[in-house]
N, C-alpha and C positions, 0 to 999 in steps of 0.2 A: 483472692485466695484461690487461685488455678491447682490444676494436678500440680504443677512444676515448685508449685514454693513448696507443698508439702511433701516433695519428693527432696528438696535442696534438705529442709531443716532434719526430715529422717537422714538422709546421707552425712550431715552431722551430729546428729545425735542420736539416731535410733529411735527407737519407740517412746523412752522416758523421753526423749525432745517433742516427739510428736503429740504426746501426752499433756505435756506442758504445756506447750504452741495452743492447745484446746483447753485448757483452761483458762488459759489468758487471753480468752474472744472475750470482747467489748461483753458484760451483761448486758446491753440496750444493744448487741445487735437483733436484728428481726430470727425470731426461730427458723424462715425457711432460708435465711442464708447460716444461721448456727449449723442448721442439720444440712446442709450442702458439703459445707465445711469438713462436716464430721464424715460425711459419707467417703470425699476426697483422702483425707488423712486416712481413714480404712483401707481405701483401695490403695494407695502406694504400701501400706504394710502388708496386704492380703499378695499381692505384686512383689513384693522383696520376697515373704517367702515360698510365694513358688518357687521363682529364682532360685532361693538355697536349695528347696527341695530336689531341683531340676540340678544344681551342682553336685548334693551327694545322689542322685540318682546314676548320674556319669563316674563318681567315684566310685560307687557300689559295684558297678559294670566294671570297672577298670580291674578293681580289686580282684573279680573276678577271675578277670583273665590272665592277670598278671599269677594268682593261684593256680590257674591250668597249667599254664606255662613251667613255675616250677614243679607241679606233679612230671610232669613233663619229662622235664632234664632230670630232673630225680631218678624215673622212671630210668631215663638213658645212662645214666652211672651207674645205679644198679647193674642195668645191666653189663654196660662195660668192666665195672668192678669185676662180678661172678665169671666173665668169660675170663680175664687175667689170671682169676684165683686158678681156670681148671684151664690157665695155657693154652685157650685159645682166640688172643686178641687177634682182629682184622688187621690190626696198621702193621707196619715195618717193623721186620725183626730187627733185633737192637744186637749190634755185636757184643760179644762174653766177653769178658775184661775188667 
């Protein structure tokens, strides 16, 4: 029972697998391989969720930016709205018609 099997049974099952997977260790195994076991199964979960945390960390950040961004454009409609309303937009006059 390597990192890798208790990394295989979380990647199917999640934590209630990995939970399971430990309670169904042999009673007559030796305690210092039970608690190796256990330690292993810990780490691939302590391991996945950094991982998450480290994924909504980059979402957070994204979020972020992606909210500057429309203060942004918001910001620039504004203002292009208000110059329209008092007649004086930058672009190309539009012929009357």
């Amino acid at each position: 029972m390597d990192y890798q099997f208790w990394k295989d049974i979380h990647a199917r099952g999640g934590i209630p697998a990995v939970k399971s997977a430990l309670e169904d260790l042999p009673g007559d195994l030796p305690p210092q391989e039970a608690d190796a076991a256990t330690e292993l199964a810990l780490k691939v979960i302590e391991d996945d969720i950094a991982r998450i945390n480290a994924r909504a960390d980059q979402a957070e950040a994204r979020a972020r930016q992606l909210a500057e961004q429309a203060r942004e454009v918001n910001q620039q409609l504004t203002e292009h709205a208000t110059r329209a309303a008092d007649g004086t937009t930058d672009g190309p006059e539009r012929p009357a018609g």
